[in-house]
C-alpha positions as CSV (number, residue, x, y, z in Angstrom):
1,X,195.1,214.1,112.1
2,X,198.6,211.6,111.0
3,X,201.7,213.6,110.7
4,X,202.2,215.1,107.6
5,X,205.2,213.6,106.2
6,X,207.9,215.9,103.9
7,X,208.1,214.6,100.0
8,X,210.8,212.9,99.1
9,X,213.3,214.3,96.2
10,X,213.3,212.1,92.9
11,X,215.7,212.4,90.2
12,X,213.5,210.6,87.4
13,X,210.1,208.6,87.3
14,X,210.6,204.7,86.9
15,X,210.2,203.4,83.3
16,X,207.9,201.4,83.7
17,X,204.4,201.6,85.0
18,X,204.6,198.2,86.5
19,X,205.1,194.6,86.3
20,X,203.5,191.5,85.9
21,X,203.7,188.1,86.8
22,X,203.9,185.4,83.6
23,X,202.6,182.1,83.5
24,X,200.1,182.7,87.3
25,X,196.9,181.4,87.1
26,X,194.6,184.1,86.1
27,X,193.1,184.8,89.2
28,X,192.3,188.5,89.7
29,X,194.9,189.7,92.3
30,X,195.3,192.9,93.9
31,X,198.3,194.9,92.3
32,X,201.3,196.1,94.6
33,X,201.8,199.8,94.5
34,X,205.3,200.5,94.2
35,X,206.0,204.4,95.6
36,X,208.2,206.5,93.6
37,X,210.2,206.9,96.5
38,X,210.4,203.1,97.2
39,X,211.8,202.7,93.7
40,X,214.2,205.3,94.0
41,X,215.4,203.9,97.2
42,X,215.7,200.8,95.5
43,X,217.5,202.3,92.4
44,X,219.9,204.5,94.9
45,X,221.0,201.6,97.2
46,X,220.8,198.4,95.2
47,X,221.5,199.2,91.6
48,X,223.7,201.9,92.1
49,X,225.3,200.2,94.9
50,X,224.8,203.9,97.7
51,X,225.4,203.6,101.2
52,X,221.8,204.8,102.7
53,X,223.4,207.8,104.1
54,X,224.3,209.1,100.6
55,X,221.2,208.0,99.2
56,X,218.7,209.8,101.9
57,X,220.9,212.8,101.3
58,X,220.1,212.9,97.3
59,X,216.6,212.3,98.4
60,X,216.7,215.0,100.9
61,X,215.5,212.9,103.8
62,X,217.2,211.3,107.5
63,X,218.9,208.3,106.8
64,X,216.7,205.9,109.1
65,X,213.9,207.3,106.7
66,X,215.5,206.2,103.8
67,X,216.4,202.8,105.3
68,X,212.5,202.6,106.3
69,X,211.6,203.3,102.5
70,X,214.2,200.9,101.5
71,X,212.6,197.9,103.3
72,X,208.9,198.9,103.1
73,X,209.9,198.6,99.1
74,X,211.8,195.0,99.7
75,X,209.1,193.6,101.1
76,X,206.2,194.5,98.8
77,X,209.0,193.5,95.9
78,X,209.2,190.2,97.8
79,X,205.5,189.7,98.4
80,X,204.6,190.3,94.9
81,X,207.5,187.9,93.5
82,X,206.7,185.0,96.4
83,X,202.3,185.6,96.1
84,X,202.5,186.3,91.5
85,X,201.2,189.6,92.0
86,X,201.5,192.9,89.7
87,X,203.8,195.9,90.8
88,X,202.0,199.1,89.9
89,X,204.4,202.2,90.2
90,X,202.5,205.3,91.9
91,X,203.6,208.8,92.3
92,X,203.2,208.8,96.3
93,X,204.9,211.1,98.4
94,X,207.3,211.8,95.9
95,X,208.4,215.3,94.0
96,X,210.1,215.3,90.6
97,X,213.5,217.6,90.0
98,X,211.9,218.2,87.0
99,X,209.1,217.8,84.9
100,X,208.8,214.8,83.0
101,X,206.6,213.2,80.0
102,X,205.1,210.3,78.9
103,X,204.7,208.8,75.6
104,X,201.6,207.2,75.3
105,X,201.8,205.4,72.4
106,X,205.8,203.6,72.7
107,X,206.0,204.8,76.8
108,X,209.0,206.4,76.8
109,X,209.6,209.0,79.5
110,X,211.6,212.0,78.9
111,X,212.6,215.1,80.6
112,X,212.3,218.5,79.5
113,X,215.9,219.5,79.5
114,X,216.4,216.3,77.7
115,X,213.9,217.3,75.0
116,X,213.5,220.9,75.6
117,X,209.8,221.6,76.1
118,X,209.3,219.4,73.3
119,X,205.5,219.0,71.9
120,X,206.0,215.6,70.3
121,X,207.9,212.1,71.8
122,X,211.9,212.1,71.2
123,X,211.7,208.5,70.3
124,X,208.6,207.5,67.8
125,X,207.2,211.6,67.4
126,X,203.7,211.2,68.4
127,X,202.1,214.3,70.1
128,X,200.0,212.2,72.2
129,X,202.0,213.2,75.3
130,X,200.9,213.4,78.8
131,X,202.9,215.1,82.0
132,X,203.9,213.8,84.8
133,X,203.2,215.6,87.0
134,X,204.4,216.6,90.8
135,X,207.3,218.3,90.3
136,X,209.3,220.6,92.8
């Protein structure tokens, strides 16, 4: 039986549910999953501009496992820039702060202390809603 590995702390879900290449030929190409936590290690040490040691600490995790889930995401970033394939973001070993939402009809994502156990989307009011789940 593999180890069984401790979830990583996220402070939000990524926007997006993933990415794809324009202008590739059209050739059916298996996606790149894109863990939570490999996004948020992105987020936390390249767009925020965090040391690793401050960013493993926000995710509650050693710093030479941050800096592994920092490169595992660089190079599945760079393989799927340098061979045209999609990104797919995945939940993974990751745990929510808190518990989030989906829009499904203009995908926004929204928290509920930002929209207070709302029933309906913030931005374009549908009700057709789904959670995201895997929270602490």
């Amino acid at each position: 039986m593999p180890p069984r590995t401790l979830p990583r702390k996220i402070i939000a879900p990524p926007i997006f549910k993933g990415y794809k290449p324009y202008g590739c030929p059209k050739k059916k190409k298996e996606a790149i999953e894109l863990l939570f936590e490999e996004y948020e290690a992105i987020k936390l040490a390249d767009y925020d501009c965090m040391h690793q040691i401050d960013g493993a600490k926000i995710m509650g995790i050693s710093r030479p496992t941050f800096a592994r889930i920092y490169e595992t995401a660089r190079k599945k970033i760079a393989q799927a820039l340098v061979e045209g394939k999609e990104i797919k973001a995945v939940i993974g070993n990751a745990v929510l702060e808190t518990h989030w939402s989906h829009c499904k009809n203009c995908n926004k994502r929204f928290s509920d202390e930002e929209c207070q156990k709302r029933k309906n989307c913030p931005k374009c009011n549908s009700e057709n809603i789904d959670l995201i789940t895997n929270t602490l």
